[in-house]
C-alpha positions in Angstrom: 103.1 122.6 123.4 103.2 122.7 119.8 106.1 124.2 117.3 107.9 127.3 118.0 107.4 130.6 116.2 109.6 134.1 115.6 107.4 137.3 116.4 109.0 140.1 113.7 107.0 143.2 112.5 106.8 144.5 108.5 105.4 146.6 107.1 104.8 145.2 103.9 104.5 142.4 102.0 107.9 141.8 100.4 109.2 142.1 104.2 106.9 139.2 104.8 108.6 137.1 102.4 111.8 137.7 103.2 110.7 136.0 106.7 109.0 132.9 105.0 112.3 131.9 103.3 114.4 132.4 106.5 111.4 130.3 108.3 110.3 127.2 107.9 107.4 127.8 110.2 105.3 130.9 112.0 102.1 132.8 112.5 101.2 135.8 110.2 98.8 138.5 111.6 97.9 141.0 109.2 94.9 143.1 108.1 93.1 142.3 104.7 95.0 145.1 103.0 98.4 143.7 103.7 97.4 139.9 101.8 97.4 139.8 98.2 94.9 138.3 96.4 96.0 135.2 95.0 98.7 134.8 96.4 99.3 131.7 98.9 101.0 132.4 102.6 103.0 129.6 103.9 102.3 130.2 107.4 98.9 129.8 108.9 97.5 133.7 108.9 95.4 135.2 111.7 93.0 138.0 110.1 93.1 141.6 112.1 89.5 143.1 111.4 88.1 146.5 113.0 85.2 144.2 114.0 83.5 140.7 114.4 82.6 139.6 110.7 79.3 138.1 109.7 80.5 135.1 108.4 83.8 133.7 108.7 86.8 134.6 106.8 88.0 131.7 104.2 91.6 130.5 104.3 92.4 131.8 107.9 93.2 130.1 111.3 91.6 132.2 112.8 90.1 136.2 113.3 90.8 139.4 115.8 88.0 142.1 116.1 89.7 145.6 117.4 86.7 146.4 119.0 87.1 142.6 121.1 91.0 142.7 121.7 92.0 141.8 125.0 95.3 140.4 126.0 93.7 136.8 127.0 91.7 137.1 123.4 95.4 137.3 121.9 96.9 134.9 123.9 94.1 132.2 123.2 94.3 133.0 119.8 98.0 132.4 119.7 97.5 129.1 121.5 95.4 127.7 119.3 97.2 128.5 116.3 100.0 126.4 118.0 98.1 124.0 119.0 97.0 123.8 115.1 100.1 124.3 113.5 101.3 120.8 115.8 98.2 119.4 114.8 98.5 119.9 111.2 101.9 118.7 111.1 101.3 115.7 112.6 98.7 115.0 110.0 100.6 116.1 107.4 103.0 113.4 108.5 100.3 110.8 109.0 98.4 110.8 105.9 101.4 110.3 103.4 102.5 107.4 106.4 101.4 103.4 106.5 101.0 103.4 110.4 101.9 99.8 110.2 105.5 99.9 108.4 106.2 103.6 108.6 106.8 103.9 105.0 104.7 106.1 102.5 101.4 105.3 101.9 99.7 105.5 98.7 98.9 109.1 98.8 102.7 109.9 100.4 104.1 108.1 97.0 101.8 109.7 94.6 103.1 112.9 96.0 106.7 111.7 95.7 106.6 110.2 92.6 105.1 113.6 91.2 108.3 115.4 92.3 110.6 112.9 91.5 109.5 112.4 87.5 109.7 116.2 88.0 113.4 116.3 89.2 114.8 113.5 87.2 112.6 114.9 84.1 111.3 111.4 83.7 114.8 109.6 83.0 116.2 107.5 84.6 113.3 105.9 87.2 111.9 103.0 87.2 108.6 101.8 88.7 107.6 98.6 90.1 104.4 97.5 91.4 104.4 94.3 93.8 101.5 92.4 94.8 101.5 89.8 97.0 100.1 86.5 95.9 96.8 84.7 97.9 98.1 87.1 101.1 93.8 87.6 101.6 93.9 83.7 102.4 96.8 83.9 104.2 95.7 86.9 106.3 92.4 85.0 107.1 94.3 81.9 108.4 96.4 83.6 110.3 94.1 86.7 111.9 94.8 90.2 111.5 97.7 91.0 114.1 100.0 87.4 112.4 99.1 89.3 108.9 100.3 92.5 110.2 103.8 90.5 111.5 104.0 88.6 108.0 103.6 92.2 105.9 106.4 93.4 108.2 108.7 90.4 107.4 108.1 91.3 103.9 108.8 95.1 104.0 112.0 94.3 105.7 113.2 92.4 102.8 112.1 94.6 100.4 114.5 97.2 102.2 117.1 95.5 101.8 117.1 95.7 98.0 117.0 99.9 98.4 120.0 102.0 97.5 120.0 105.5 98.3 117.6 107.6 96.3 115.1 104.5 95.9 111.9 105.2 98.1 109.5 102.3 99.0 105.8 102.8 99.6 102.7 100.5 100.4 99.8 100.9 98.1 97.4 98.8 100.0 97.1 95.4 102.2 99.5 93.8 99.9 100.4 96.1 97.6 103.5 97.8 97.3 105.4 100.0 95.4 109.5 100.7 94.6 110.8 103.8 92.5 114.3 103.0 92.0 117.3 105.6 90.8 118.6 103.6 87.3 120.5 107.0 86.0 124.1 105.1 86.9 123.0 101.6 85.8 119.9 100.9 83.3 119.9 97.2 83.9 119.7 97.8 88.1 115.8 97.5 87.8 115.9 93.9 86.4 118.8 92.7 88.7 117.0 93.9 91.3 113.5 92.3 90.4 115.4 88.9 90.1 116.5 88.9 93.0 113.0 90.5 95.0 111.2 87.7 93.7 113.9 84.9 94.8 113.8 86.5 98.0 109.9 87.1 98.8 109.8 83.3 97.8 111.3 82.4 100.2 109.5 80.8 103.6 108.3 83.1 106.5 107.9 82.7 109.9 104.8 83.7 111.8 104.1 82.5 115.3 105.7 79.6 114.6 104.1 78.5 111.3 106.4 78.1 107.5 104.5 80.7 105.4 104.8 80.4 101.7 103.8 83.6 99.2 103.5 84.2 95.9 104.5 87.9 94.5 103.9 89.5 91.3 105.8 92.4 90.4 105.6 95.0 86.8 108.7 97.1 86.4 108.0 100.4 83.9 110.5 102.6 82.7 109.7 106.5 83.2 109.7 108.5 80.3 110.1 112.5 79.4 106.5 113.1 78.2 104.9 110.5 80.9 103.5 111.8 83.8 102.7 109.7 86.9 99.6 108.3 86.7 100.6 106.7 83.3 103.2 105.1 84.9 101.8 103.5 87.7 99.2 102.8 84.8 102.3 100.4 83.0 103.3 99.3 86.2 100.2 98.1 87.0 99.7 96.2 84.0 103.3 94.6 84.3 102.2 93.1 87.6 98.9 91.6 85.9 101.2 90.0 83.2 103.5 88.8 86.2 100.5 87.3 87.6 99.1 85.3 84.8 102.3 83.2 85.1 103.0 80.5 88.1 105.4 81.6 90.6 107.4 84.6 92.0 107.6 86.7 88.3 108.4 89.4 87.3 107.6 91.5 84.1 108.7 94.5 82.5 106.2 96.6 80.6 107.1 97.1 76.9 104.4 98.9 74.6 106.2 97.0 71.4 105.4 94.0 72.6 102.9 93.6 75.3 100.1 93.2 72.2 97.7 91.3 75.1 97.6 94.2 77.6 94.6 96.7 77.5 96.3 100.0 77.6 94.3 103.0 78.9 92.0 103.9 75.9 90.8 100.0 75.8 90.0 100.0 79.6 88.1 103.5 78.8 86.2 102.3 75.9 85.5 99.3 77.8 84.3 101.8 80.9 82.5 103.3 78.6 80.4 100.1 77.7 80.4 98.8 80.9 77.9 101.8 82.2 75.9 101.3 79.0 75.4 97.7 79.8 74.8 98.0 83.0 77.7 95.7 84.4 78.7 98.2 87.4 77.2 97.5 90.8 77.0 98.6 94.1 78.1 97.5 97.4 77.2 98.6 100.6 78.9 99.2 103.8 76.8 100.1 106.7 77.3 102.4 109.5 77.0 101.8 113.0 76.0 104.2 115.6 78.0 103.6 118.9 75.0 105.3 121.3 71.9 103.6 120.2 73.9 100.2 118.7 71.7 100.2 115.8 73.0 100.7 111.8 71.8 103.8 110.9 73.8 104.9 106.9 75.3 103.0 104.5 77.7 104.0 102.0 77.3 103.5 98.4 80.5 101.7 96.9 80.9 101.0 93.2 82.3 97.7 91.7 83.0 96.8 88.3 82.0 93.2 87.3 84.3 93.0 84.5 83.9 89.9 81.7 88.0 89.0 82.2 89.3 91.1 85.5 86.5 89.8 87.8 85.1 92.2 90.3 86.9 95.5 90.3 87.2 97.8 93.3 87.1 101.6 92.3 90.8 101.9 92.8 91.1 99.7 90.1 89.3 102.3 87.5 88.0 105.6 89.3 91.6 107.3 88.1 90.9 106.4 84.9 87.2 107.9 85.2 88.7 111.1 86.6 91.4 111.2 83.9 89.2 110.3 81.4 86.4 112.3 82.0 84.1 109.7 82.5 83.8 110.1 86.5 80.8 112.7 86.0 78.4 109.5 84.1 79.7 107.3 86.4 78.8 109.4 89.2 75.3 110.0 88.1 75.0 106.2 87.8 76.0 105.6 91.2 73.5 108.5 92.5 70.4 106.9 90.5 71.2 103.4 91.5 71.2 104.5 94.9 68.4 106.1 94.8 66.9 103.3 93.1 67.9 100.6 95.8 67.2 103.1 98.9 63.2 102.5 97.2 63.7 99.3 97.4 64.4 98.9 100.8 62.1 100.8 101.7 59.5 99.0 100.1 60.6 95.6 102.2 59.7 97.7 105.4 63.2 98.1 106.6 64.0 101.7 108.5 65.1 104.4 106.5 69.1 105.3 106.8 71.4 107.9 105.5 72.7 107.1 102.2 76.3 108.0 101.6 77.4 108.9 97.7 81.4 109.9 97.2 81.0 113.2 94.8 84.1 113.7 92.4 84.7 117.7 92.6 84.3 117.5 88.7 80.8 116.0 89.0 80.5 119.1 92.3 81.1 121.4 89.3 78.8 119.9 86.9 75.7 122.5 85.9 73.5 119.1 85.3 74.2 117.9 89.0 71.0 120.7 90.5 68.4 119.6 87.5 69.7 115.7 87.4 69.5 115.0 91.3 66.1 117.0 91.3 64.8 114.4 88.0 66.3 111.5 90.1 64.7 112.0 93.5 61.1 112.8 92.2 61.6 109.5 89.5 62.5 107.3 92.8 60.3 108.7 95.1 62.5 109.0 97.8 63.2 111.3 101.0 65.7 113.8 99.7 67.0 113.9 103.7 68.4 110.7 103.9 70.5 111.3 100.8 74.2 112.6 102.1 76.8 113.5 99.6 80.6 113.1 100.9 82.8 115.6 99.6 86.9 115.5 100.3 88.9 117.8 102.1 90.7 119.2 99.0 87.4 119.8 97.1 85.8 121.9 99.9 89.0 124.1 99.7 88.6 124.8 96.1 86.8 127.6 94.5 84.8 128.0 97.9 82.6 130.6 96.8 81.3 128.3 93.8 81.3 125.3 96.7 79.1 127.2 99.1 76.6 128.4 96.4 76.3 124.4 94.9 76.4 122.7 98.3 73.5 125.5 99.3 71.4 125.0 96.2 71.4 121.1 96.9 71.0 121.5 100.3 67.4 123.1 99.9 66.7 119.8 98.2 67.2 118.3 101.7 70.3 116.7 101.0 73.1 117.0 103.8 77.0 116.8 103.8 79.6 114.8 105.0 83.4 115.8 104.5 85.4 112.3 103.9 88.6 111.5 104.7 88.8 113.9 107.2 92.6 114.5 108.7 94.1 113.7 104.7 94.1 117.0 103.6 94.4 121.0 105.5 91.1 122.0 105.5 90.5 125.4 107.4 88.6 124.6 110.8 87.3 128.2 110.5 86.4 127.4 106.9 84.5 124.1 107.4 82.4 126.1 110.3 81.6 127.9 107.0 80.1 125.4 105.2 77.0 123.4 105.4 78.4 119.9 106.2 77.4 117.5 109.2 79.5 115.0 109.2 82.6 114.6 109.7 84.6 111.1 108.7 87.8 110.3 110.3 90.2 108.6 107.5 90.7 104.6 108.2 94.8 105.3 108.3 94.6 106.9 111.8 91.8 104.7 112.7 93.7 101.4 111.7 97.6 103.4 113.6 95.5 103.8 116.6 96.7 100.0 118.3 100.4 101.1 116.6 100.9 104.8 117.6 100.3 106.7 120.5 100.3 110.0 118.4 97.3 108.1 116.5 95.7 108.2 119.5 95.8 111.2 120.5 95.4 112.7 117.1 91.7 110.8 116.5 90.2 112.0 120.1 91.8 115.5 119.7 89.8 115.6 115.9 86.8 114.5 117.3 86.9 116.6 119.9 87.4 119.5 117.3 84.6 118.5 115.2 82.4 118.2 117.7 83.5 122.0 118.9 82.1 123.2 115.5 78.7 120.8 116.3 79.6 118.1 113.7 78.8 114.4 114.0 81.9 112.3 113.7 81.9 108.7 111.5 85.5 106.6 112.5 86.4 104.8 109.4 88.1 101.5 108.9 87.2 100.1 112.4 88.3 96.2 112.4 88.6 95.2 116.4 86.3 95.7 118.8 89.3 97.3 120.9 89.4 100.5 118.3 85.4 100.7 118.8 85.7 100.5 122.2 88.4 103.4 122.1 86.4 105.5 119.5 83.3 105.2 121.9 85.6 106.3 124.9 86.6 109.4 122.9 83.0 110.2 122.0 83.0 109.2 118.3 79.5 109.4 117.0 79.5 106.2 114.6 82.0 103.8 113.3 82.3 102.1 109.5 84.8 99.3 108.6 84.6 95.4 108.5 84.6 94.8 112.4 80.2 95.8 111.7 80.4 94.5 108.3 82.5 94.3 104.5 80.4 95.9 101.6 77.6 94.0 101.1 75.7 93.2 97.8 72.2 94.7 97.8 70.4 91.1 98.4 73.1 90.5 101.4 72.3 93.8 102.6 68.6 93.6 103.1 69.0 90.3 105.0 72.3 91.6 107.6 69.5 94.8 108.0 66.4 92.7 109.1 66.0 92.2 112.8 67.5 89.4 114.6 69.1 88.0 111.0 72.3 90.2 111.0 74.9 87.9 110.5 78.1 87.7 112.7 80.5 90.0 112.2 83.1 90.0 109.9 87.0 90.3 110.8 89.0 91.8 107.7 90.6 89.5 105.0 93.0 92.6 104.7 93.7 95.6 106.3 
């Protein structure tokens, strides 16, 4: 039935605060006059207007026109703002949640990490990243669902080392991190790693089978004038020093003396050089369409061959683009070289498909973006239609007004919109019905918590059901069994991405999976 909420009347403002600190939840109604401008409401607002407006009011649930009211208007109104307020805390809790383990997820930890170097002032905390060692060879021996049991052995150890005030959080397949409280006791951090490294040595047991893993962990120290992306930055690079040695290692970051380690203005300058030199490529991970069975997008993924590091994912170096600056090049790379290899397979007579490009709200505000994309189609030659730009959730629900006007101006180029990662943020239903966009794609953690969670379940079919309510296409990310297709196709789901259809594949791979009847088998995930 969704969350309860306290009906009071106010007449003003002020009133109305009084209410949001006595309530952690409820439904505002109000008239334009009563909300300030600028100022945030904590409860989810429905807008009173004398009459239906011609385009839909931003940053409400929802509207009543005077000259509409009815009593079953106001009820459904109310029942969907319920239904809403449940749905958005569910997400809420979902997208800062690994469904697997139940602990925070990379995005969950960010968050908390933020607050914590906040409360703490950046003393006393300590960092530590852990990666597991070879766990993509284990994972492929022993299928997805043994990995799954092995990566739950392993958080279950790892709890065992937490005090209160330490949080642990999984970063990605094998990644995870630990902020631990050292205010009482500076030297906790190292005991602790000593004895998280004996431990994870030690064997597993997965459907019978001894399982032996490596594990790598970088312990940083906070600091007053760090903030948290530094941090995870040292932490990081303490885990790649663990790693060059044999072993379950540890290593704790020290700027005095770790003279080998790039810190962030090398990796920059080396950014920097890398899109000069060309030594950034593209990867491609196509989209299937679950009614017709036939690939019909791709989306454009970046990699970093680097000289030393090997081939670099973007989570490896898009923070440091953003932070750096240098995301808005690097995002005009990705857009030409896209462009450039959607010619080229055209040229080899394959079909035409939607082209997917992640746009970094810096690069959305670029004034170059119009001019460049305009200069890069006609240089390529290519069918501005089949380009598609995915924006995030939380870039949509800034500046809105400048948002509109951009995504307008490049759709009369012919390009269309997806939103990505669709269920991480709180985007305004009402406000997405307000914007240009197509697509919408369903984030791969509530994809991959669908076989773990029923509220997973529920939650994907009741979003695709919404999005298709505003006529939007739906895309399921991170689809690996043919049991979450099948499920996604029951509930309607337009097309699925994720390594059950394929990994991202080099441009030369590409061409031959896309040519008829030389697709290769598919692939099962080395990690989820």
């Amino acid at each position: 039935m969704g969350p309860a909420f306290s009906l009071s009347v106010v007449s003003t403002w002020e009133g109305a605060a009084t209410l949001f600190a006595a309530e952690p939840q409820g439904l505002l109604l109000a008239t334009p006059a009563c909300l300030p401008l600028g100022i945030p409401c904590p409860w989810p607002v429905i807008l009173l207007l004398p009459c239906e407006p011609t385009q839909a009011p931003a940053g409400v649930v929802d509207w009543l026109a005077a000259e509409q009211l009815s009593e079953d208007g106001l009820r459904r109104c109310l029942r969907y703002a319920r239904e809403r307020m449940g749905l958005q805390a569910t997400l809420q809790l979902l997208a800062e949640q690994d469904p697997l383990t139940g602990i925070a997820n990379r995005q969950g930890f960010q968050t908390l990490l933020a607050a914590r170097l906040s409360e703490f002032d950046g003393r006393g905390l300590v960092l530590g990243h852990l990666d597991l060692d070879n766990f993509r060879h284990v994972n492929d021996a022993l299928g997805h669902q043994g990995g799954d049991r092995l990566i739950l052995q392993v958080v279950n150890r790892l709890r065992g080392f937490m005090e209160n005030g330490d949080r642990l959080a999984r970063l990605g397949s094998d990644e995870f991190a630990l902020l631990l409280d050292t205010r009482r006791d500076p030297q906790r951090a190292e005991r602790i790693a000593e004895r998280i490294v004996e431990c994870l040595g030690e064997p597993y047991w997965v459907d019978g089978e001894s399982i032996l893993l490596g594990c790598s962990l970088g312990l940083a120290h906070a600091r007053a004038d760090e903030g948290a992306d530094p941090l995870m930055w040292h932490a990081h690079i303490a885990m790649q020093q663990a790693k060059s040695r044999q072993g379950c290692t540890f290593h704790v970051f020290d700027e005095r003396i770790n003279r080998g380690v790039r810190s962030l203005a090398d990796l920059e300058a080396e950014l920097r050089r890398a899109l000069r030199r060309d030594e950034l490529e593209l990867h491609y991970q196509p989209r299937l369409c679950l009614d017709s069975g036939r690939i019909v997008g791709l989306e454009a993924l970046v990699r970093w061959r680097h000289g030393e590091r090997g081939l670099l994912t973007p989570s490896d170096f898009v923070p440091l683009a953003e932070e750096s600056g240098l995301i808005v090049p690097l995002g005009y790379w990705v857009i030409a070289r896209a462009l450039r290899d959607m010619q080229w397979l055209n040229g080899r007579g394959l079909a035409p498909l939607h082209m997917a490009v992640n746009l970094s709200f810096r690069q959305f505000q670029d004034s170059q973006l119009l001019p460049t994309l305009q200069r890069l189609i006609e240089e390529h030659g290519v069918d501005a239609r089949w380009l598609e730009f995915e924006l995030t959730e939380t870039a949509v629900m800034r500046r809105s007004d400048q948002v509109l006007q951009t995504m307008q101006a490049l759709g009369r180029l012919g390009v269309r919109f997806s939103l990505d990662d669709f269920g991480t943020g709180f985007s305004s239903f009402v406000h997405l019905n307000s914007l240009p966009i197509t697509l919408l794609k369903i984030d791969r953690s509530f994809v991959g918590g669908m076989d773990l969670r029923a509220e997973n379940f529920q939650l994907v079919r009741a979003m695709i059901n919404l999005a298709h309510n505003l006529n939007l296409e739906v895309v399921a990310e991170g689809v690996e069994t043919l049991r979450q297709q099948e499920q996604l196709r029951d509930f309607g789901c337009d097309q699925v991405q994720g390594y059950w259809i394929s990994r991202p594949l080099p441009l030369a791979e590409l061409a031959r999976f896309l040519e008829p009847g030389e697709r290769p088998g598919r692939e099962m995930p080395l990690s989820s």
